[in-house]
C-alpha positions in Angstrom: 95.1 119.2 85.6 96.0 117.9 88.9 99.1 117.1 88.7 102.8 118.1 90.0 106.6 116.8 89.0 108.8 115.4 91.1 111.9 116.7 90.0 113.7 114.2 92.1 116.4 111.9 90.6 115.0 108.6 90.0 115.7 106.4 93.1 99.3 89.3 110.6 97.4 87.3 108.8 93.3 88.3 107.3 92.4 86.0 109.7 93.5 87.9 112.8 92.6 91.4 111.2 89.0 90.0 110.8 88.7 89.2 114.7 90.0 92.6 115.0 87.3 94.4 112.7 85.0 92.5 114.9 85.4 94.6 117.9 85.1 97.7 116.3 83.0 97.0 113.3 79.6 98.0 115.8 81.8 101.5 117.0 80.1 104.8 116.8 81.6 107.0 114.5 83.7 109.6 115.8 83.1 113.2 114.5 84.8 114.7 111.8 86.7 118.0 112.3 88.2 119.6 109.7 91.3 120.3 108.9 91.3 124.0 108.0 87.6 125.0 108.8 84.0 123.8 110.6 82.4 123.5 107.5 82.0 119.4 106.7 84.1 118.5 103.8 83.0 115.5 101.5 84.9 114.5 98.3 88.3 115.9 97.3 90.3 116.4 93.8 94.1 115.3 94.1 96.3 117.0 92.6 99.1 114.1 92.0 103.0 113.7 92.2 104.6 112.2 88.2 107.9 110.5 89.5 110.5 110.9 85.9 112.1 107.4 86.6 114.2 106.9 83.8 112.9 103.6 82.9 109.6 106.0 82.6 107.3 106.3 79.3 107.9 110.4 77.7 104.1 110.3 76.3 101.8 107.6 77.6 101.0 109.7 80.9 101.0 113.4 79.0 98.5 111.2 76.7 96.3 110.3 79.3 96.3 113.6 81.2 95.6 115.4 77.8 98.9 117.5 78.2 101.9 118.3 76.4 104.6 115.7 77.2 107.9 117.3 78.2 110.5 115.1 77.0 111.2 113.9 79.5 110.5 110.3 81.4 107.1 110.2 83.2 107.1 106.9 84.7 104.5 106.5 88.0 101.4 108.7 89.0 100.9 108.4 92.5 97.6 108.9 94.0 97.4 108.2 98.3 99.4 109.4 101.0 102.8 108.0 100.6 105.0 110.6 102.4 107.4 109.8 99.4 104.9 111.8 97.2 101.5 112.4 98.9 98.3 113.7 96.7 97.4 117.5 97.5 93.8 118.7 98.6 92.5 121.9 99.3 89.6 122.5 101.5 89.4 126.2 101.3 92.9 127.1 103.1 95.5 126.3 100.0 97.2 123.5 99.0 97.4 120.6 101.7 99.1 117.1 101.7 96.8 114.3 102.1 99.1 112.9 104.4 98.4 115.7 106.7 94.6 115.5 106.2 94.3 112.1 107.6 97.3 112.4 110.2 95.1 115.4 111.7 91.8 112.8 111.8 92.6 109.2 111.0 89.2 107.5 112.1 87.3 111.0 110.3 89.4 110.2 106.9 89.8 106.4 106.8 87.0 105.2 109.4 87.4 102.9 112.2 87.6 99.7 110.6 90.7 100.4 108.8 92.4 102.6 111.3 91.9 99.1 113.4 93.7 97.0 110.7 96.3 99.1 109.4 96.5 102.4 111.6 96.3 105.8 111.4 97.5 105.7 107.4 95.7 105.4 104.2 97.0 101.8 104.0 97.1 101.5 100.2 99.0 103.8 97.4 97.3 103.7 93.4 99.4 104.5 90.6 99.3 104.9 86.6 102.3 103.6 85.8 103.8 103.7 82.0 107.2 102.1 81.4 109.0 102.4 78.3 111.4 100.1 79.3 112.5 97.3 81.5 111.7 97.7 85.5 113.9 95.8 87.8 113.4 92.1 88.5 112.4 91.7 91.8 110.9 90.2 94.8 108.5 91.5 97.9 108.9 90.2 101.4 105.7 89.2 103.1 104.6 90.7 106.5 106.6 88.6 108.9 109.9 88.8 106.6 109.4 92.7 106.7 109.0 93.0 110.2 111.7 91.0 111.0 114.1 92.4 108.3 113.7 96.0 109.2 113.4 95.6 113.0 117.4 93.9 112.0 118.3 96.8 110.0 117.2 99.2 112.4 118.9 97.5 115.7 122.2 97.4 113.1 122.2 101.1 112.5 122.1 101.1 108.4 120.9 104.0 107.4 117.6 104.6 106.2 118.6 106.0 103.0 121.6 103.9 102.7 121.9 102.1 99.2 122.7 98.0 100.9 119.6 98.4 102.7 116.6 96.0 102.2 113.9 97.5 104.5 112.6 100.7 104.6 110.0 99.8 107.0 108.1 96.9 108.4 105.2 96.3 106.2 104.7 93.8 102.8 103.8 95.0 99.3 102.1 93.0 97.5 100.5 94.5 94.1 98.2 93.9 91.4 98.6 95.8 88.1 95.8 96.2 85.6 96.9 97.2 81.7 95.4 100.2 80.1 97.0 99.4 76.7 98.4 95.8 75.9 101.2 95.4 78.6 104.4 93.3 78.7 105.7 92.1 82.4 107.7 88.8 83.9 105.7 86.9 86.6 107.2 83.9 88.5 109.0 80.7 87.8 108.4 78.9 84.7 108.4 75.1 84.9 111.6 74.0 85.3 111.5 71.7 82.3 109.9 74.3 80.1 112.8 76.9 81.3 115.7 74.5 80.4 113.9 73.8 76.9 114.2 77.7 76.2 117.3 78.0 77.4 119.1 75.0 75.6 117.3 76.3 72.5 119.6 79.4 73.1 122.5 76.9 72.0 125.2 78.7 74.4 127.7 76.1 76.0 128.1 78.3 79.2 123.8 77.7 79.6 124.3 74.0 79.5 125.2 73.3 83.3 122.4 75.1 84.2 120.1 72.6 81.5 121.1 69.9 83.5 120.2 71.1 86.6 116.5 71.8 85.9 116.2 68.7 84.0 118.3 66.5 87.1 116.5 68.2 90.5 113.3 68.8 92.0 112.1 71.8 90.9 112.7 73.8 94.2 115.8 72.9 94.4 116.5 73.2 90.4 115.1 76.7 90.3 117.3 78.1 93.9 120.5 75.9 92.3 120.2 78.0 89.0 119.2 81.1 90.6 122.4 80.9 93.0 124.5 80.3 90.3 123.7 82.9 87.6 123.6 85.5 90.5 127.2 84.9 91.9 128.6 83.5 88.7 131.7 85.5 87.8 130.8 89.2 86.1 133.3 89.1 82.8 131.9 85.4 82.2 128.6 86.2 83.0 128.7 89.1 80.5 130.0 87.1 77.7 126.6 84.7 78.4 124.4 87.0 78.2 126.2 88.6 74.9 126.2 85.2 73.2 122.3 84.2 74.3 121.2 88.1 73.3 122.6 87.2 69.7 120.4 83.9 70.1 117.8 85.1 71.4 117.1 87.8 68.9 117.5 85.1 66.3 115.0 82.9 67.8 112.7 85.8 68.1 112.7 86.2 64.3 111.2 82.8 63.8 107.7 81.4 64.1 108.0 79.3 67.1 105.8 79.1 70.3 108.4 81.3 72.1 109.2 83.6 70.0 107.2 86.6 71.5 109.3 85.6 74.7 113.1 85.5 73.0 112.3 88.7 71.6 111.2 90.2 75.2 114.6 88.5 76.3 116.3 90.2 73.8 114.7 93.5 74.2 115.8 93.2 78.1 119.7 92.3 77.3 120.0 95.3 74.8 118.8 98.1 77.7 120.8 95.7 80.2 123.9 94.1 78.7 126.1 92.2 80.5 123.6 91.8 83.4 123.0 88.4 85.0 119.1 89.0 85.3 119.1 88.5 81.6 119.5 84.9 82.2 117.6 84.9 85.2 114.8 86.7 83.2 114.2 83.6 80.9 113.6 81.4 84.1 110.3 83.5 84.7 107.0 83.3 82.7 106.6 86.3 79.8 103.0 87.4 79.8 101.2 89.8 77.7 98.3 91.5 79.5 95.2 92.9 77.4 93.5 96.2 78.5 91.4 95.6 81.5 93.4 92.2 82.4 95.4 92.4 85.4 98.4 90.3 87.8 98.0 89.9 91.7 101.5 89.8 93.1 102.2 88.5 96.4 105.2 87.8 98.3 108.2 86.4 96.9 106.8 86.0 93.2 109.3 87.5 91.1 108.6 89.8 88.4 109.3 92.8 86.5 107.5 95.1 84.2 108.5 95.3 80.5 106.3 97.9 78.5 102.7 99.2 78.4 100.5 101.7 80.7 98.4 100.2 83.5 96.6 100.9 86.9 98.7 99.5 89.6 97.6 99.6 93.5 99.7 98.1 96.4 100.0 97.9 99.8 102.0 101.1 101.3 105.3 99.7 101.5 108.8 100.1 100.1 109.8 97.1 100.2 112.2 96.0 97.1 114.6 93.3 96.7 116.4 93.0 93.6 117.3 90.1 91.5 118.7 91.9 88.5 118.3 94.4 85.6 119.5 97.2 87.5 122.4 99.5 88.6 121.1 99.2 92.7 122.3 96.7 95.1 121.5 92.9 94.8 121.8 91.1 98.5 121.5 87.6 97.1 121.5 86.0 100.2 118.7 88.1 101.7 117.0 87.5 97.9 116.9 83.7 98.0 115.6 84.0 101.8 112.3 85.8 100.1 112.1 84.3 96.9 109.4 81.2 96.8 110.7 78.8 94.2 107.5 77.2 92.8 106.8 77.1 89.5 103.3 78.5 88.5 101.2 79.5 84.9 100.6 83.6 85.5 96.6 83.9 86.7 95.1 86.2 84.5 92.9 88.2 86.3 89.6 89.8 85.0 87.1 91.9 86.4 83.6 90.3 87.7 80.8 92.2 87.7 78.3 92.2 90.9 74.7 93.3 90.3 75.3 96.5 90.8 78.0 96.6 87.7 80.8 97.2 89.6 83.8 94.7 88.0 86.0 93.2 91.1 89.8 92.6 90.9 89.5 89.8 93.3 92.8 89.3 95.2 93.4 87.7 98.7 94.7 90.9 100.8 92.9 93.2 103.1 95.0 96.3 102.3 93.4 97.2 99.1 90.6 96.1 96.5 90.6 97.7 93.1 87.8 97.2 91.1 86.3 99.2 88.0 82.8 101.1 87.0 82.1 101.3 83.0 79.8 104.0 83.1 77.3 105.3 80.2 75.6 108.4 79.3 71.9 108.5 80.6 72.3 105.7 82.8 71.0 105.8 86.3 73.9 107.3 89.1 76.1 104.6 90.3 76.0 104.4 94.4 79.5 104.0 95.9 80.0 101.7 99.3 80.9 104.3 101.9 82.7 101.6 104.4 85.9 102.8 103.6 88.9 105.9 102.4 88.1 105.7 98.5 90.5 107.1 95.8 88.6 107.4 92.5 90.5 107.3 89.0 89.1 108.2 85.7 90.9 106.2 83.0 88.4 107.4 80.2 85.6 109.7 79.3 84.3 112.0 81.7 82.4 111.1 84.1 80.5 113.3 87.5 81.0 111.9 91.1 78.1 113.7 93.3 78.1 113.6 97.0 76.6 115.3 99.8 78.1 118.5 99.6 77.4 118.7 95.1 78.8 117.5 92.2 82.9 116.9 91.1 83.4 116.2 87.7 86.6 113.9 86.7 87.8 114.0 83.4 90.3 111.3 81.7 93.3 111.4 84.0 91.5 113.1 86.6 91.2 111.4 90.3 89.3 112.5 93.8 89.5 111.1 97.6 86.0 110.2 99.0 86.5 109.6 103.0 84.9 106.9 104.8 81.6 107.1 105.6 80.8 109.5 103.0 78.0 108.7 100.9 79.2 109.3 97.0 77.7 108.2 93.2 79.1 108.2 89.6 77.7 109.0 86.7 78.8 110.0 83.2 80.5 108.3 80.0 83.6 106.8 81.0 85.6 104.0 82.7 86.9 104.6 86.6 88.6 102.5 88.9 87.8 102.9 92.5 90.6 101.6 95.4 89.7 101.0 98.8 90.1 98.8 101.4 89.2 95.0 101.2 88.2 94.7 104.8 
């Protein structure tokens, strides 16, 4: 099925990247050696890493694969070269880490252009992720903060795997995730008038400073004020808040009001994470519902979390995490409210738009990755594919054929394949795929 467990515990601007594709965008392409043999290799199936995060779905992923789930928590499929769970290929000499494919012939794999851009590393990871329960609220650094906070770290000495560190290497990771089934998440700040409204409604005395403060300030100022305050507010007070606004919140969820989908996504929240101040942070952020095919671009310092559903996600190869809340793992508040934008915006919706060649765009403003999707059916004419870049093909439904050079793959539902650059590739079939690639 493709597929392996991980039975780990859970745990420069476009601008100047253009310029640089420039100068190398006219570049002969360099020969591709293999990596176990002289015969040319064109398309390969993945065989993927499931990482059981406990927050994880037990069915939604065995569902789409077609197997028997286990029991236990299935949470992320990872599809890329992430050396924290790479995709296997075999080109005739056993099982191999994609990883090592591309280290062994980055401009052969990925092509020049992006080994340019990003260097010698498939610069993107693609997931299915299915949570059954509440993510962590959190926030990604953008390039510069990365950089700057792990070049800090490192000249400190904290250790990589040490559980106060922030950076666990020098790159940004933005995201955009794209529902499969109808999908519950958190995305940025509310307005800060609409934020106090919801939580006086909550009728909890403890709330009311914080009331006044979005009604009183600016809204930068009102949101970092708030923010501040519920993070570094005293635990055993802060616990009693979110026990009395739960009880509200539930209550309010109950009744037919414009919020109500929202207090009872609040309340859902405080009952797998009582007691935790992101509770109360959580209701500062905009609840959104995504349908299938409907996705959210996440950039730097947006924060968000992921409630419920199954969806596509794709990011830029990064690690990058800082926490506000709804978890057991460190929370550097200061370091936080260095990252975290506070402007209030409406979540954009995204959908898919269709070029003349039916392909249906996620358009998003980053170079590292575009994600885009091909509804495909039976008897129709073979799709071409756009060989300028690595490609990592996903079927989501049906079953679909991707033909290349060298013959003919077949991808059923769950099923993915790694197409490298240059390599001329077409679907066909019944079914829906998502293709990721590079946006350069």
């Amino acid at each position: 099925m493709g597929l392996e467990y991980d039975r780990a515990r859970p745990r420069a601007s476009g601008h100047d990247r253009k310029a640089v594709l420039k100068a190398v965008r006219h570049a002969p392409p360099a020969p591709r050696p293999s990596l176990h043999s002289q015969e040319p290799h064109r398309m390969d199936r993945l065989v993927n890493t499931v990482r059981p995060y406990a927050w994880g779905s037990t069915t939604a992923i065995p569902e789409l694969l077609g197997i028997q789930p286990t029991g236990e928590p299935q949470a992320e499929m990872w599809m890329g070269a992430h050396p924290g769970a790479p995709s296997r290929v075999d080109r005739g000499a056993g099982s191999t880490a994609l990883s090592e494919v591309i280290a062994a012939d980055p401009e052969g794999e990925l092509g020049a252009d992006s080994v340019s851009l990003f260097g010698p590393r498939l610069p993107f990871l693609l997931k299915v992720l299915a949570a059954a329960s509440p993510l962590s609220l959190q926030v990604h650094p953008d390039l510069a903060q990365a950089k700057e906070g792990f070049a800090d770290e490192e000249v400190r000495g904290v250790p990589a795997d040490a559980p106060h560190r922030n950076y666990k290497d020098a790159n940004h990771k933005p995201e955009l995730i794209c529902a499969l089934t109808p999908f519950n998440g958190l995305c940025g700040f509310r307005d800060p008038n609409e934020a106090a409204e919801l939580l006086a409604a909550l009728e909890v005395d403890s709330l009311k400073p914080y009331v006044d403060i979005l009604h009183a300030h600016p809204e930068s100022h009102a949101l970092r004020e708030v923010l501040t305050a519920v993070l570094t507010a005293d635990p055993e007070a802060m616990a009693e808040t979110v026990r009395q606004a739960t009880a509200a919140a539930e209550r309010l969820g109950a009744q037919d009001g414009p919020h109500a989908p929202a207090y009872t996504a609040y309340a859902s929240i405080a009952r797998h994470y009582p007691g935790d101040p992101g509770v109360i942070a959580a209701i500062l952020l905009n609840f959104v519902t995504l349908q299938p095919g409907e996705a959210l671009y996440l950039g730097a310092g947006v924060p968000h979390a992921y409630l419920d559903g199954l969806g596509v996600e794709i990011m830029a190869n990064s690690d990058n995490v800082l926490r506000c809340g709804l978890t057991p793992k460190h929370v550097d508040v200061p370091e936080l409210l260095r990252v975290v934008r506070f402007e209030s915006a409406a979540p954009a919706v995204l959908r898919p738009e269709a070029d003349p060649s039916g392909e249906e765009l996620y358009t998003t403003p980053i170079d590292e990755f575009r994600l885009s999707r091909h509804v495909l059916a039976d008897g129709a004419a073979p799709r071409p594919l756009p060989a300028t870049g690595p490609q990592i093909l996903l079927c989501a439904s049906g079953e679909v054929s991707l033909r290349g050079a060298d013959g003919e793959l077949p991808l059923k539902r769950g099923e993915s394949a790694f197409v490298p650059a240059g390599e001329e590739a077409a679907l066909s079939g019944d079914g829906t795929v998502f293709r990721a690639t590079v946006n350069a």
